[in-house]
N, C-alpha and C positions, 0 to 999 in steps of 0.2 A: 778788333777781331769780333765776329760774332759767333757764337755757337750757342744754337737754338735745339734745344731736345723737345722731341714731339711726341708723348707718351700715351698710346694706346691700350687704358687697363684693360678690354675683352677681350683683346691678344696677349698682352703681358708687352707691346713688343716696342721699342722706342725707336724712334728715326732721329736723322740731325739735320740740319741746316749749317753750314760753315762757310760766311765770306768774309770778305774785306771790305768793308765800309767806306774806304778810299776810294779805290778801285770801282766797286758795285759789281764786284766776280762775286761770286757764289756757288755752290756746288750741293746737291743734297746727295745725301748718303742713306741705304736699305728703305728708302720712302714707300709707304703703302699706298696699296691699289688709289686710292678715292686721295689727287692730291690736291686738291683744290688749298691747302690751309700754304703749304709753302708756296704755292704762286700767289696766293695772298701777301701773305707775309712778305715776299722779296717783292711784289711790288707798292707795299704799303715805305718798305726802307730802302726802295729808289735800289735795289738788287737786280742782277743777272743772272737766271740760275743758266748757267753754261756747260755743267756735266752731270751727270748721274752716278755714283757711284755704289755699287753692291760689295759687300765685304762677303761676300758667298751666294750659294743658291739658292734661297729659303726653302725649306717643307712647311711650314707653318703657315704659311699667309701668301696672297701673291703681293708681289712687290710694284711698285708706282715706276717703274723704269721704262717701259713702253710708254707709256700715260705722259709721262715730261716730255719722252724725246718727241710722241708726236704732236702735242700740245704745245711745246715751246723750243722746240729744236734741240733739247738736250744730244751732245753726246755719252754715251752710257760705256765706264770702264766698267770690267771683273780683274778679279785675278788672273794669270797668264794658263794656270791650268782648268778655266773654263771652257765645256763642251756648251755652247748654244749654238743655237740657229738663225740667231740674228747677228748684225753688224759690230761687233766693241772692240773699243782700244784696250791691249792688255796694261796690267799694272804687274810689274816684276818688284823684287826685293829691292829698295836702292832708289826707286823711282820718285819724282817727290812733282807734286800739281801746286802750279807756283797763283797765288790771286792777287801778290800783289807782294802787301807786308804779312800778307798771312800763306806758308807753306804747310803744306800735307806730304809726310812722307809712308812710301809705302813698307811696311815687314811682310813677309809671305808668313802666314800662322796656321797652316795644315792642322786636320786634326777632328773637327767635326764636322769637313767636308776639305776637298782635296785642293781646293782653289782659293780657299778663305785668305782673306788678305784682314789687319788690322790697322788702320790709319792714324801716324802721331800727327797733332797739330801744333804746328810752330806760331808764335806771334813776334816777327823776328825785329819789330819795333822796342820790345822787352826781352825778349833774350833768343838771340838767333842758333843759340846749342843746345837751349836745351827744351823738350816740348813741353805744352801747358795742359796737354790734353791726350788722349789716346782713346779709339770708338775701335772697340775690341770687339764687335761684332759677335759671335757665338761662341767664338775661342774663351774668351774668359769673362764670368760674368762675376753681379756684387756676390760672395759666400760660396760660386760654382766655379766649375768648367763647361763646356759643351759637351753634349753626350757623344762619344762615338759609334755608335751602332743604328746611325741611320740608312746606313748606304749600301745595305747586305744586299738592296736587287740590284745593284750598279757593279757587283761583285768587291767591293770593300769591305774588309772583317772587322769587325771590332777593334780587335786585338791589333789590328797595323794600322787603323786610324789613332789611336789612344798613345801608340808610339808614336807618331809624328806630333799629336798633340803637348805628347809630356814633351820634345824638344821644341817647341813651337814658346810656349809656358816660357821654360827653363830660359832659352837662349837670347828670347828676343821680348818680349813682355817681362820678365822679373828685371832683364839688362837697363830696363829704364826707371828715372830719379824716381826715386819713394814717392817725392810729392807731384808724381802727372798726376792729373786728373782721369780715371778710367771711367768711359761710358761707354756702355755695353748694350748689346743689341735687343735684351728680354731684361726682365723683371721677375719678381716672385707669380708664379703661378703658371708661368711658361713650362708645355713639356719639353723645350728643346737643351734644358736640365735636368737635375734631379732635386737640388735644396736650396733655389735660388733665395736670397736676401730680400726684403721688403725694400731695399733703396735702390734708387737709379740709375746714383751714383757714388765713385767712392777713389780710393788711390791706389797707388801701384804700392805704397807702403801697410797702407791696411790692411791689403787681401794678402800680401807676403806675412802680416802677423795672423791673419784670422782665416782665412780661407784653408777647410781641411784639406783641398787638392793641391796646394801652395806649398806644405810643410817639406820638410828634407825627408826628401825618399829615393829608392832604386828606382829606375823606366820599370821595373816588371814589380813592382810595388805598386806603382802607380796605375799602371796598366789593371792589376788586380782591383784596385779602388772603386777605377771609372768604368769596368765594363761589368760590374752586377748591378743587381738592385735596381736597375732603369724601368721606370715605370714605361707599361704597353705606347705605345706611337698611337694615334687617332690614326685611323683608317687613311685621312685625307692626307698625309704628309708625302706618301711616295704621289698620289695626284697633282700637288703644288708644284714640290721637285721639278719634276717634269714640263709643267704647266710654265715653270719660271725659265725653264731652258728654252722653250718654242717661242714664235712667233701668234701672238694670240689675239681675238678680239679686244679690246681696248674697254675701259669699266664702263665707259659713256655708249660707246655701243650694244652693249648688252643694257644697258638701264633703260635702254629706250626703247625697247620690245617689251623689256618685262612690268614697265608700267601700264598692263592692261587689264581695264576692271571686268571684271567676270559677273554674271549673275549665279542664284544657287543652283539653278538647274545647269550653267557650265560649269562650276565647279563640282557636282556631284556625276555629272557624265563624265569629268577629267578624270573622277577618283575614280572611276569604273571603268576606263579605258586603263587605269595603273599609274596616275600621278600619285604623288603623294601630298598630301594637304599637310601643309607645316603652320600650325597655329602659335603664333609666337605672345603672347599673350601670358599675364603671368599668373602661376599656379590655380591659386584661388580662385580664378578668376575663370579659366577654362575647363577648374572640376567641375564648378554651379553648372555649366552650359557649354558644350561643342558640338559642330560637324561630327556624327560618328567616325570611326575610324581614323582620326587626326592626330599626328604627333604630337605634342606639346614640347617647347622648346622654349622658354621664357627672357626676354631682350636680359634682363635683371642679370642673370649668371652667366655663364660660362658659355655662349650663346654660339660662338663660331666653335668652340672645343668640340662639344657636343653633337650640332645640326653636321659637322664636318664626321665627325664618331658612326654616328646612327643614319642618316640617310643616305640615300643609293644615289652613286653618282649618273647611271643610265637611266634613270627613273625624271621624268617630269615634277615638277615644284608646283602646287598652288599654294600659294600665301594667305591666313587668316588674320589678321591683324587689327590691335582698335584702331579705331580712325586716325587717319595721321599719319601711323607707323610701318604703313605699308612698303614706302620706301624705305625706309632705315632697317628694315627687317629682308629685303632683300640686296640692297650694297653690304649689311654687312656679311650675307651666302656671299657676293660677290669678292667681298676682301680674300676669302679661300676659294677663289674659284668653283663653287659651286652658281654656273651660269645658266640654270636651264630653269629658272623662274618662265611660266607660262601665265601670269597674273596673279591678281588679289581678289577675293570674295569682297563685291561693290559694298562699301558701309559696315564691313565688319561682319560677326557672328552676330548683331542685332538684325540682319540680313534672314535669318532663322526664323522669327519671329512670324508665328500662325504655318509654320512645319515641322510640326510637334514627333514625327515617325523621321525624321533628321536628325534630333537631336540626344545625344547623348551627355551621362553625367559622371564623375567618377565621389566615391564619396571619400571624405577626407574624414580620418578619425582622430579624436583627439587620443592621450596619454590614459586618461581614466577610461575612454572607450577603448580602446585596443586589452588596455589590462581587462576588462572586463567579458570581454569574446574572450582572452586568452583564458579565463577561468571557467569559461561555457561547457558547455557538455557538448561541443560543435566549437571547436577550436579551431580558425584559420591555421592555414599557411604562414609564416613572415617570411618575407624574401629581404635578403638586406644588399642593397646594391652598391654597397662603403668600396672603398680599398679594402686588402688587407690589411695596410697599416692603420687607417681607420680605426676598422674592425676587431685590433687587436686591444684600441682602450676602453669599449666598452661594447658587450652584444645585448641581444635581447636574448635570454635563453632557449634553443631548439630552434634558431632561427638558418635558415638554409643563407650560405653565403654565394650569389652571384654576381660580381661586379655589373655595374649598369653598360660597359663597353664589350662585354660579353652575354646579355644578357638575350642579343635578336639572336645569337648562334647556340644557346644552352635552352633554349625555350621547351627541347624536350624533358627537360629534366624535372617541370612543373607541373606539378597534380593536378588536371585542368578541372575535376570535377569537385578540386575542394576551391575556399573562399582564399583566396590570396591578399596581403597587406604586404605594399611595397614599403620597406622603412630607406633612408639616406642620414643624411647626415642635419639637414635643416626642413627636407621637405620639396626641396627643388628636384633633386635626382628621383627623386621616389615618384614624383608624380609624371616626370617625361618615363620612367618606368612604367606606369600602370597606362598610358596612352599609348606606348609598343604594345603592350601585351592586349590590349583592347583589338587592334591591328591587328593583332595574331589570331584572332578567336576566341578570347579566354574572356569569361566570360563574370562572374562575382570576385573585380580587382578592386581593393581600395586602397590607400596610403595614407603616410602617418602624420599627420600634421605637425608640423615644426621638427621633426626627425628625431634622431635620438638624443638631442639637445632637450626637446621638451619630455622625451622619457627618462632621461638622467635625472632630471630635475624633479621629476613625483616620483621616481623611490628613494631620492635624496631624501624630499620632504613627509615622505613615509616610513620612513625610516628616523626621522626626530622626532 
């Protein structure tokens, strides 16, 4: 048997690979956009990938299902209560995809979408009753559950997703041996949680002792649990949804328009027609030197969260990028469907160079400068762009709290004629902060270098 986990940390979000070695059937399951690695892969181990399987609809990312089937002939199952617009075989409860000595059977696991299916794997060479594995998809992750309240514009509440999830859980996921193996569809840092685990993987035994959604509860206990506290959705998730249900350009077709180099004068006439110039380039590196008016959005963090968060999906993409990464900075807009890259600034932002009324800078303050404005007789603004949960372990005192995924819609709330300092948490958020509000008009923004990690740390040491 093989079972290959494909773990993408800028998503959070894992895929599988699952054949028969025998046989050379193989089958991948939730694959993302860009799958060049599993047609590697299965043709590196003399593999068949013969079906595509989605355990749901994603919001998060688009998924590699179109990309196989018409790259390699994939047929592509959903679950039986899948709405798309393309061709797929249903999988009902009961249903099992035989490869040979290796079977998949299907559980229907409603709950953070209405069609979600969980897949146990058999290796029926070792034991044909009982499974070695289970890809539980968004229904149950390591330390979570899946959130219910993604589906409010498809007309799903919370409240009746969360109910089918707690029987979903209960009936058919805990029903199985302690020691399967659970792999799960996301990772720590996924929103399509709320306190996922740092592991990838784990057992149907562990999460029944550790997992808080697990413990013995009523359905309206449980229901109470999973539908507060969820952290806001990124804007792009009801975009994916959607994007995953249609019949859509394929990742190689769009890559192959948007590899087009621009010069500065078209990219400065694109931002002037209303693209938007997404400089992906990191922090430090885009405060010294930018294209005025340029997002910053750095490959390093949270790169598809974010660029999916903040930028307009009707809006045109120019790409700033150092050399090199030009591609990689737009497959990875393209893993979330944001396809409307119209090129790269040729060479990078050293492209700028000898057009000095182009370029703009943002300045980074350290811990002792910022304390020090803060004591000025002309005290900035501090915006802190944290969570609230964040924000609850340590602030800067009189500091304004606006989340950074609220921050293009609260812009009025900003004193434009005073000096603003974006604070985050390391320095990352702060800075794609003060490159919005640049965009916007505002005009003396600066951020905090290192976040509030490095201002923790000098009134720690001011403090002994």
């Amino acid at each position: 048997m093989v079972l290959r986990q494909y773990y993408l940390g800028c998503l959070a979000q894992a895929s599988y690979l699952v054949a028969d070695e025998r046989s050379g059937r193989a089958v991948v399951v939730d694959p993302r956009r860009d799958v060049e690695d599993y047609l590697a892969d299965a043709e590196r181990m003399g593999l068949r990938i013969e079906e595509v399987i989605l355990t749901h609809i994603h919001a998060d990312f688009v998924s590699g299902h179109l990309e196989l089937r018409d790259r390699n002939g994939c047929r592509i199952r959903l679950g039986a209560r899948a709405k798309v617009d393309y061709p797929y075989t249903a999988l009902r409860e009961g249903d099992t995809v035989e490869l040979g000595t290796v079977r998949l059977g299907i559980l229907e696991t409603p709950g953070h979408t209405p069609e979600a299916i969980s897949i146990t794997v058999f290796d029926l060479a070792k034991d044909p009753a009982r499974p070695q594995a289970v890809l539980t998809g968004d229904a149950l992750f390591v330390g979570d559950v899946g959130r219910p309240d993604l589906l409010a514009s498809l007309g799903a509440t919370a409240e009746e997703m969360a109910r089918e999830l707690y029987r979903s859980l209960r009936r058919k996921l805990l029903a199985l041996p302690d020691e399967t193996l659970v792999y799960p569809g996301h990772g720590a840092g996924s929103m399509c949680g709320r306190s996922l685990g740092p592991e990838n993987v784990s057992t149907i035994g562990r999460q029944r002792r550790d997992n808080y959604a697990l413990q013995p509860m009523s359905e309206d206990e449980f229901v109470a649990l999973v539908t507060v506290d969820q952290p806001e959705a990124p804007a792009y998730f009801a975009h994916d949804s959607a994007f995953n249900r249609a019949e859509r350009p394929t990742l190689a077709e769009v890559m192959e328009r948007e590899r087009r180099p621009l010069s500065v004068d078209e990219v400065v006439g694109l931002r002037e027609a209303g693209a938007q110039v997404l400089d992906s380039r990191e922090p430090p590196v885009f405060a010294a030197a930018h294209l005025s008016r340029s997002v910053n959005i750095g490959l390093s963090g949270k790169f598809a969260t974010w660029a999916g968060t903040l930028l307009e999906r009707d809006r045109a993409i120019v790409v700033v990028a150092d050399p090199g990464r030009e591609a990689e900075t737009a497959l990875r807009l393209g893993r979330i469907g944001f396809d409307q890259v119209v090129g790269h600034l040729d060479g990078g932002a050293i492209a700028l160079r000898g057009r000095p009324e182009l370029i703009a800078s943002t300045i980074r303050l350290s811990a002792d400068e910022l304390a020090e404005r803060l004591d000025s007789a002309r005290p900035p603004a501090v915006v802190d762009v944290r969570t609230p949960a964040e924000r609850m372990g340590a602030a800067i005192a009189g500091s304004a709290h606006v989340p950074l995924q609220q921050l293009k819609r609260r812009t009025g709330e900003l004193p434009r004629g005073a000096d603003l300092v974006m604070v985050c948490a390391s320095g990352f958020r702060s800075c794609i902060a003060a490159s919005l509000l640049e965009c916007e008009g505002f005009g003396a923004v600066a951020d905090l270098a290192g976040g509030m990690a490095a201002w923790v740390a000098r009134q720690t040491a001011s403090r002994a």
